[in-house]
Backbone as CSV, one residue per row, in Angstrom:
resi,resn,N_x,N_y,N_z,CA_x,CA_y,CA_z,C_x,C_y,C_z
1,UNK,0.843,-1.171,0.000,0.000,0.000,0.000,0.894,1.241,0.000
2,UNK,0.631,2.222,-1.011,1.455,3.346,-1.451,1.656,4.001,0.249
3,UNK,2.327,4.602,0.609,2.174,6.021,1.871,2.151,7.349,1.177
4,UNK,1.248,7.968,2.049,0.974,9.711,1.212,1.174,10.682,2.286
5,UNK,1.591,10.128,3.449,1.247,11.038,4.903,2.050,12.692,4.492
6,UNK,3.182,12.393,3.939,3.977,13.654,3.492,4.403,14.099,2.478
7,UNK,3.481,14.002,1.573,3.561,14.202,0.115,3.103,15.585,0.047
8,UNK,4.634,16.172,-0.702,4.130,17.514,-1.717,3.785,17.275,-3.238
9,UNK,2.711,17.642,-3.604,2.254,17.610,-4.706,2.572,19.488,-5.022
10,UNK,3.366,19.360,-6.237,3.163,20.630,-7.025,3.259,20.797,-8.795
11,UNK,1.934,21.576,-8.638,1.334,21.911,-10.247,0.616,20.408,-10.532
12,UNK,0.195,19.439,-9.940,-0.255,18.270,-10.287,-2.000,18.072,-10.346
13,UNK,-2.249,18.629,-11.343,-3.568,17.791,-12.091,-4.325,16.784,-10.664
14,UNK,-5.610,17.087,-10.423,-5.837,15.727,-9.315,-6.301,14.436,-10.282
15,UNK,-6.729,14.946,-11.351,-7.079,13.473,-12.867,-5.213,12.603,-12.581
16,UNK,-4.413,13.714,-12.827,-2.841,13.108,-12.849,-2.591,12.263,-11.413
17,UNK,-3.138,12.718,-10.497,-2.706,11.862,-8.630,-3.704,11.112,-8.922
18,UNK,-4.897,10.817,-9.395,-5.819,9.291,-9.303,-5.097,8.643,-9.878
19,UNK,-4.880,9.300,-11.270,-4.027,7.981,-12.328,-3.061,7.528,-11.897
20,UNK,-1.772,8.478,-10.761,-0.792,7.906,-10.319,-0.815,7.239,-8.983
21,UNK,-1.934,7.296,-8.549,-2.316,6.298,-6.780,-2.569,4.824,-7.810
22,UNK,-3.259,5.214,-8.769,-3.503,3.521,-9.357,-2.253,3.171,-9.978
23,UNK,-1.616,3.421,-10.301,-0.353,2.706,-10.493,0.518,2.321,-10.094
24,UNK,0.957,3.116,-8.989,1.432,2.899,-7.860,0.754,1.558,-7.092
25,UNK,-0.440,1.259,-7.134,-1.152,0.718,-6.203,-0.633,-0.609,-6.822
26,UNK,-0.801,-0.347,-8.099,0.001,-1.616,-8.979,0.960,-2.347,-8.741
27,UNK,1.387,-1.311,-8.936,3.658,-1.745,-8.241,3.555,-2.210,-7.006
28,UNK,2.973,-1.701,-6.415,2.999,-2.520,-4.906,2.479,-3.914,-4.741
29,UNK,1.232,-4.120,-5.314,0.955,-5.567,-5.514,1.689,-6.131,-6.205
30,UNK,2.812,-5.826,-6.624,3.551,-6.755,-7.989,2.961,-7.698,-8.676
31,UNK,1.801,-6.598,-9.331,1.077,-7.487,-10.503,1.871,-6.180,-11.640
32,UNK,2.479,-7.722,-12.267,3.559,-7.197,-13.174,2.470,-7.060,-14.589
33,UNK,1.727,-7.846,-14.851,0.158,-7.085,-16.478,-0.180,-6.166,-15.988
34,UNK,-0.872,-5.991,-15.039,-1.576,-4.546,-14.393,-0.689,-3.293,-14.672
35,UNK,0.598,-3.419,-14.461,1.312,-2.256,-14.499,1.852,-2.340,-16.112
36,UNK,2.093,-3.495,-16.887,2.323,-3.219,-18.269,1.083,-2.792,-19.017
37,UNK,0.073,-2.959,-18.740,-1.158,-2.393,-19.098,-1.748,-0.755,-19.082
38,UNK,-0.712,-0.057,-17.996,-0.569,1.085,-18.554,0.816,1.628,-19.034
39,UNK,1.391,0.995,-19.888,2.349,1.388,-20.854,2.203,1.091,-21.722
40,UNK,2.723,2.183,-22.871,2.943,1.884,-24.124,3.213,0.360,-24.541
41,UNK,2.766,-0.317,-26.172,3.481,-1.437,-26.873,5.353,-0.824,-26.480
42,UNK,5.699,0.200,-26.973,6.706,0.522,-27.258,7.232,1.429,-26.185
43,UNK,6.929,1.034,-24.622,7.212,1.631,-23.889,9.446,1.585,-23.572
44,UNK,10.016,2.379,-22.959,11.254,2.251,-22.677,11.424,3.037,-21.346
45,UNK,12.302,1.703,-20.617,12.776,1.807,-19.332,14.174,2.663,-19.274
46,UNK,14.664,2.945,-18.724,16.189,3.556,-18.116,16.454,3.948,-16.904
47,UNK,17.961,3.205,-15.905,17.976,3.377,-14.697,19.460,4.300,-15.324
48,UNK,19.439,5.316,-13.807,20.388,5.430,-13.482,21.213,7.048,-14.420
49,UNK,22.286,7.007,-14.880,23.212,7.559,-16.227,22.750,7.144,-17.818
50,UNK,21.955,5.931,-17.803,21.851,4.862,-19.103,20.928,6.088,-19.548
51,UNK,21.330,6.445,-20.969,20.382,6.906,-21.810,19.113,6.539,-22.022
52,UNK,18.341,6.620,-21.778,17.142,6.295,-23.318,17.215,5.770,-24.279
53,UNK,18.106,6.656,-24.980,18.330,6.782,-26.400,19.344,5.090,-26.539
54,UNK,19.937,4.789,-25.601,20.995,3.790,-25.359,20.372,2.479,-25.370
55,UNK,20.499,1.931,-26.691,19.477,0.425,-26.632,19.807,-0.763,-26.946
56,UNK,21.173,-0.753,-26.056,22.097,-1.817,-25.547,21.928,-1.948,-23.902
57,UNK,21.411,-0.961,-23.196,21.596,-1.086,-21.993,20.423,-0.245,-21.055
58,UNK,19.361,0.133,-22.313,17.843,0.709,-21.556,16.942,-0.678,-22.053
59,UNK,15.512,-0.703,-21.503,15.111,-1.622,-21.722,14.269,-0.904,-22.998
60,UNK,13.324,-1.583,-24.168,12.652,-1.275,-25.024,12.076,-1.561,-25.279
61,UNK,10.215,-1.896,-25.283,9.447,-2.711,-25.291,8.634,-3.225,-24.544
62,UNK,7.154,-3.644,-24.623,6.806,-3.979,-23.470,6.975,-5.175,-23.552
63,UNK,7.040,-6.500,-23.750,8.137,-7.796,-23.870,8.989,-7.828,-23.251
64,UNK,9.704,-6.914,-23.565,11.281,-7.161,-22.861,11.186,-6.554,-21.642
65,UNK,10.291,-5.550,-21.117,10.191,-4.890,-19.912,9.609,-6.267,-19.112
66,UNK,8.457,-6.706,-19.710,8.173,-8.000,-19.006,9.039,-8.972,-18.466
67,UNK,9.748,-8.958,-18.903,10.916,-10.179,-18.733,11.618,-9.875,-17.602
68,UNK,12.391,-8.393,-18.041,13.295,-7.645,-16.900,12.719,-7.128,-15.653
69,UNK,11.465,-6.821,-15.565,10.599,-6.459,-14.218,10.116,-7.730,-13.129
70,UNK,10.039,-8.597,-14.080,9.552,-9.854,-13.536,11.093,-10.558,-12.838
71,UNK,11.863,-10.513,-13.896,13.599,-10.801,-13.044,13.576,-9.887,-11.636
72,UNK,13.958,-8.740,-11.609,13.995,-7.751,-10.757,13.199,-8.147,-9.770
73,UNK,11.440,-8.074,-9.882,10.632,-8.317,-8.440,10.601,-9.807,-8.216
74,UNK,11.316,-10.720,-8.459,11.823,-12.069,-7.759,13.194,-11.712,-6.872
75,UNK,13.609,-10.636,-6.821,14.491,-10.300,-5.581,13.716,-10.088,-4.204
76,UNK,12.898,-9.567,-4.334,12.118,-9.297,-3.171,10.741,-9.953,-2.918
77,UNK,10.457,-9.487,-1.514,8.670,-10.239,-1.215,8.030,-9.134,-1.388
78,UNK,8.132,-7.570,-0.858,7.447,-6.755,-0.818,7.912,-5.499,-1.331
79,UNK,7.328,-4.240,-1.737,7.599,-3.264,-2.165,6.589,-2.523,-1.161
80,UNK,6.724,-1.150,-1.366,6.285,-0.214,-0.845,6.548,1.230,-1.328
81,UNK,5.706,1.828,-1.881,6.489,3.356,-2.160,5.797,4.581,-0.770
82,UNK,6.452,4.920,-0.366,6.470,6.414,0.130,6.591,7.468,-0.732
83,UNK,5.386,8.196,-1.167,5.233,9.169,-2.030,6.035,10.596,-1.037
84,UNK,6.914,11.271,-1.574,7.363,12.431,-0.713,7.203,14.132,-2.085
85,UNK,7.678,13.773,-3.529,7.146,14.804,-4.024,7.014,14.263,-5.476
86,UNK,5.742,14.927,-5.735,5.205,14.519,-7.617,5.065,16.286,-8.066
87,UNK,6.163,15.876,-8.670,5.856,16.972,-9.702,5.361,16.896,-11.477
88,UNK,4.530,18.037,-11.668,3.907,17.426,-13.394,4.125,18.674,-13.986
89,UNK,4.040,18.762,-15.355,3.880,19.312,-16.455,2.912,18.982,-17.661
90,UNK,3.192,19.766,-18.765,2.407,19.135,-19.739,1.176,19.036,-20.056
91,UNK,0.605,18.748,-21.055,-1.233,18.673,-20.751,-1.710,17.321,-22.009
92,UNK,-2.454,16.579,-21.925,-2.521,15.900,-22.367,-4.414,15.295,-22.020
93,UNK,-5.134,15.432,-23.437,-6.787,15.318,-23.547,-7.108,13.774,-23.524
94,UNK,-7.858,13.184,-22.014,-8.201,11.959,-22.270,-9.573,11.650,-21.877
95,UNK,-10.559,11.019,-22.729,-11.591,10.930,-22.609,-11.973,10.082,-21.578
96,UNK,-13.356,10.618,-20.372,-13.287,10.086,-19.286,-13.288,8.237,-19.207
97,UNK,-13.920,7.763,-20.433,-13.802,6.494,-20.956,-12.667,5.670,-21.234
98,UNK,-11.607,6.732,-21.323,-10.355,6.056,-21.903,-9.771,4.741,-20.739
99,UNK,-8.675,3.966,-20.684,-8.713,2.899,-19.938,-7.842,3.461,-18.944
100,UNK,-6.744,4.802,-19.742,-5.711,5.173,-19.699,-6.153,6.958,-18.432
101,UNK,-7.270,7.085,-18.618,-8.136,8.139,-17.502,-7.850,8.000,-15.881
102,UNK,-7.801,8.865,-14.976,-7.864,8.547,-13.711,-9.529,7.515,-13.201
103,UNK,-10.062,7.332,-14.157,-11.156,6.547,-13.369,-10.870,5.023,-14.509
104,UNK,-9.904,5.279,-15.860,-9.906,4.039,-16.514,-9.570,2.514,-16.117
105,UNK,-9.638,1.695,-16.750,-9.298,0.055,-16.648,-7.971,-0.167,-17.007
106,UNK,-7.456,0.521,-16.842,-5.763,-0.032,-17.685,-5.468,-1.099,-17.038
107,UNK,-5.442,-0.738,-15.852,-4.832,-2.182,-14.783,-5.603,-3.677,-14.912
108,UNK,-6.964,-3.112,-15.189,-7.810,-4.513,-15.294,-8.006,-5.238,-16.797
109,UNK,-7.246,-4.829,-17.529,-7.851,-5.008,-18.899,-7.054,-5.816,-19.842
110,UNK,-7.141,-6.184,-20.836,-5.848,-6.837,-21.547,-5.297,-5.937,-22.033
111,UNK,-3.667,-6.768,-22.245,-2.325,-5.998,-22.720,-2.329,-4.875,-23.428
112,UNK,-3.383,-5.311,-24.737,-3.565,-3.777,-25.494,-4.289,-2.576,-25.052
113,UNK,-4.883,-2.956,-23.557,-5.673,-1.460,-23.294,-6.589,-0.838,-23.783
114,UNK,-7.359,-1.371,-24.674,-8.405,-0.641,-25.652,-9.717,-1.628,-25.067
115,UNK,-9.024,-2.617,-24.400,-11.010,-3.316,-24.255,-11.260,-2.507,-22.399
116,UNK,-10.822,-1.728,-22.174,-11.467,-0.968,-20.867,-12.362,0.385,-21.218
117,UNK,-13.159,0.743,-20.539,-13.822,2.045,-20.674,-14.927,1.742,-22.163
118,UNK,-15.539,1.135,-21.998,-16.372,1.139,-23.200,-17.567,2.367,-22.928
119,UNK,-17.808,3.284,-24.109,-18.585,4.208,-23.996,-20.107,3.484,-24.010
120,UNK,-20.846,4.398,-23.072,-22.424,4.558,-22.885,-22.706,5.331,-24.619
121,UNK,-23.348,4.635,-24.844,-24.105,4.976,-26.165,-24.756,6.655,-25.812
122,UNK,-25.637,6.719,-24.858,-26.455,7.703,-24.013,-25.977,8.630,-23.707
123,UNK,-24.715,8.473,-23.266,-23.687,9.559,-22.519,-22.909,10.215,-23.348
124,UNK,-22.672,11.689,-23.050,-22.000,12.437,-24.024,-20.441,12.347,-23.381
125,UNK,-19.513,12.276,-24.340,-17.924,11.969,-23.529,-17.335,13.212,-23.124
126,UNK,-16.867,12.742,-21.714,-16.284,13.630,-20.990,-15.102,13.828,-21.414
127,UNK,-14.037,15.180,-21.398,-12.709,14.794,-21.192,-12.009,15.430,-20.099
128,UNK,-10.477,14.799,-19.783,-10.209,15.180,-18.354,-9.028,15.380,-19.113
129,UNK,-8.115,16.266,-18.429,-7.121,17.463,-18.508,-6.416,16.354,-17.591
130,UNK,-4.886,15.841,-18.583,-4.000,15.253,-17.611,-2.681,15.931,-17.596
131,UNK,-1.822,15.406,-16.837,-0.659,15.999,-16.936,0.297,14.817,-17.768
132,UNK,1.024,15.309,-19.055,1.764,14.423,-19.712,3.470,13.898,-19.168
133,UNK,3.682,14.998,-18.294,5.199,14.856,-17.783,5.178,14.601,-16.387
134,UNK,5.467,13.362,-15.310,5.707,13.384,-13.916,7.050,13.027,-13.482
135,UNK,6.928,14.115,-12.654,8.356,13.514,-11.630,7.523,12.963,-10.428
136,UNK,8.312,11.906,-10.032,7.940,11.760,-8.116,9.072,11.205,-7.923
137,UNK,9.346,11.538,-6.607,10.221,11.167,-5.504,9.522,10.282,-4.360
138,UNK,10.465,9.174,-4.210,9.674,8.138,-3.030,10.484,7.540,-2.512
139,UNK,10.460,7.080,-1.160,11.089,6.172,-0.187,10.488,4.925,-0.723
140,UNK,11.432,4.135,-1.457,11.051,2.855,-1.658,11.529,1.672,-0.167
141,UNK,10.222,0.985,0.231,10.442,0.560,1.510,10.430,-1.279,0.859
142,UNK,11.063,-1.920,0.810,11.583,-3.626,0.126,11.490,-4.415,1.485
143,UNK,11.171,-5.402,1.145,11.736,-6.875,2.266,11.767,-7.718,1.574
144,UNK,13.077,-8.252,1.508,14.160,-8.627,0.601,13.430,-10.247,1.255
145,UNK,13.976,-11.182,0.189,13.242,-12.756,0.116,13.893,-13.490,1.208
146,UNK,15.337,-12.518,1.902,15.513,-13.015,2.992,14.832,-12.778,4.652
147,UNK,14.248,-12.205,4.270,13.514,-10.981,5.364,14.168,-9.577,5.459
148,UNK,14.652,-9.120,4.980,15.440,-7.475,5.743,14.454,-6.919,4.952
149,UNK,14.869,-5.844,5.658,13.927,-4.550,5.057,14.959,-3.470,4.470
150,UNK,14.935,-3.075,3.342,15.322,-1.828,3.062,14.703,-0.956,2.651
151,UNK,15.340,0.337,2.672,14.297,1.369,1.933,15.662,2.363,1.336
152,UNK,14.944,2.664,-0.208,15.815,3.367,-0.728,15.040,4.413,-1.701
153,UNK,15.823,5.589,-1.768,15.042,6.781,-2.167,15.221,6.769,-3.568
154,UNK,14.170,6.678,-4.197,14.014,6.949,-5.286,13.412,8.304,-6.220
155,UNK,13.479,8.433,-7.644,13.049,9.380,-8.668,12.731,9.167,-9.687
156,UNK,11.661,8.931,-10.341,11.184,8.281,-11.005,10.167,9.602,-12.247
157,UNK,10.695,9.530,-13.418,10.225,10.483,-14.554,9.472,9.506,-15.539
158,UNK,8.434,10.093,-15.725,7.193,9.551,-16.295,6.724,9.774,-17.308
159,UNK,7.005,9.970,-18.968,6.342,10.736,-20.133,5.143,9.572,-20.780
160,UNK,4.111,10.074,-20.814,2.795,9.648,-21.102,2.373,10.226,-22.655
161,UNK,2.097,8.842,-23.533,1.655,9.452,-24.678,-0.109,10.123,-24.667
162,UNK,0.043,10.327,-26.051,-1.485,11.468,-26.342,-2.665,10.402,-26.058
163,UNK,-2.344,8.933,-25.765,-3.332,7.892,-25.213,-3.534,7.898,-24.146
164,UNK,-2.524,8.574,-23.131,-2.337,8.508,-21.850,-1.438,7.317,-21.468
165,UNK,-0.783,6.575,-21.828,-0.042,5.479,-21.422,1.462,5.706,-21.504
166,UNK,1.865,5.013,-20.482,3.349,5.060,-20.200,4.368,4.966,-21.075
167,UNK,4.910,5.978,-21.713,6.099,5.383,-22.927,7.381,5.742,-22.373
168,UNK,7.531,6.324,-21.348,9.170,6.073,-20.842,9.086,6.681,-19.390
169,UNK,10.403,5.743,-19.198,10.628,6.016,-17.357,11.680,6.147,-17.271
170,UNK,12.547,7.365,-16.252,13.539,7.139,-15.992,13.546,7.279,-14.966
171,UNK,14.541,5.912,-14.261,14.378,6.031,-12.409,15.743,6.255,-12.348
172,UNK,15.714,6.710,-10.976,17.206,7.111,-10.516,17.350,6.970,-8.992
173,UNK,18.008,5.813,-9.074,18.015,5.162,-7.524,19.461,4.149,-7.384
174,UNK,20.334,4.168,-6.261,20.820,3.188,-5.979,20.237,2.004,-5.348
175,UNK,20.441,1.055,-6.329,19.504,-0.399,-5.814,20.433,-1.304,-5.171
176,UNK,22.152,-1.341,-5.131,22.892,-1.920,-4.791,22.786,-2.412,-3.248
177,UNK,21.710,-1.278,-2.150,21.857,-2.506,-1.155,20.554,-3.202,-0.763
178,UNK,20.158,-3.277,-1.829,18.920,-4.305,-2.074,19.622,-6.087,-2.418
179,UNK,20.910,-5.718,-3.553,21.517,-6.652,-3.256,22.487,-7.833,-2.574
180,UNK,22.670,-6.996,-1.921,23.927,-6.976,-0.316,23.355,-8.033,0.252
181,UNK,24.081,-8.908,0.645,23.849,-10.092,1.357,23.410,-9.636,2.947
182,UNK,22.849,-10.205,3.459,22.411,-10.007,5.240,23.803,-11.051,5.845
C-alpha cells in the first residue's frame, strides 16, 4: 500500500494523482500485467546515467520490460512506495472512458488497453485534462526474500503518450543494497 502522509504535490492535475495512486497501487501488488497495461506497446525503461536513447543497456518494449521487471521483483517479497514529491507538467486530452483516464481500466484489462472504458451509447464523452510529464520522488520501503527490510530513495520520470499510457521512465536510484547479502 502506497504512503501519502507527506507528500508535496506541485502543479499536479488531481485526474494526474488518481491515475498515479492507481499505479502505484500496482507496483505494490507486484502485478507485473496490471502495471504493463498502462504502458505503451513501445514503452522504454532507463535506470540510473543509461540513456534512453541507449538500446544496448535501456530496456525497449513492453516484452522485454516484461521479462526484466519480472527478473527484478523475484528479488524481493514486498515493495512499498512512500510518495514524498510529484511533480507534473504538460497537458494531455483523455476521454473520461479512456482505460488510460484517472477513473480508466488499464490495470484490469488486456495488454492492449483498448477493451477498458467502453462508452455509454447515451452519454455524451467527458474529457479530463491530464498531466503528460511526472516527476515523483519516493522512499522505496523492500523486504528482501531473505527478510530485511530496506528502503531506498528513489526518482522516477514519467512521459505519457497522447493515449495517456506510459512510454518512458527514468528512475534514478541506488539499488545496490537491495543486493547486499544479510
Amino acid at each position: 500500500m502506497t504512503i501519502y502522509t507527506s507528500i508535496r504535490l506541485n502543479a499536479v492535475r488531481p485526474s494526474t494523482f488518481t491515475w498515479l495512486q492507481r499505479v502505484l497501487a500496482t507496483l505494490d501488488s507486484k502485478d507485473l500485467e496490471g502495471y504493463l497495461n498502462f504502458c505503451s506497446p513501445s514503452v522504454t525503461f532507463s535506470f540510473n546515467n543509461v540513456s534512453p536513447n541507449d538500446s544496448e543497456r535501456s530496456i525497449h518494449a513492453k516484452e522485454i520490460a516484461r521479462a526484466s521487471l519480472a527478473q527484478f521483483w523475484s528479488n524481493f517479497e514486498e515493495i512499498e512506495h512512500e510518495e514524498l514529491n510529484i511533480f507534473a507538467a504538460g497537458t494531455i486530452k483523455l476521454n473520461s472512458s479512456s482505460p488510460f483516464s484517472a477513473t480508466g481500466s488499464a490495470a484490469k484489462e488486456g495488454d492492449d488497453g483498448k477493451t477498458g472504458g467502453q462508452k455509454d451509447d447515451n452519454k455524451e464523452e467527458e474529457e479530463e485534462e491530464h498531466d503528460q510529464f511526472i516527476i515523483h520522488e519516493a522512499l522505496n520501503h523492500y523486504i528482501t526474500k531473505d527478510g530485511r527490510k530496506v528502503t531506498l530513495r528513489a526518482v522516477a520520470c514519467l512521459d505519457r503518450d497522447i493515449e495517456g499510457r506510459i512510454e518512458n521512465v527514468r528512475i534514478y536510484s541506488d539499488q545496490s543494497p537491495l543486493f547486499e547479502s544479510s
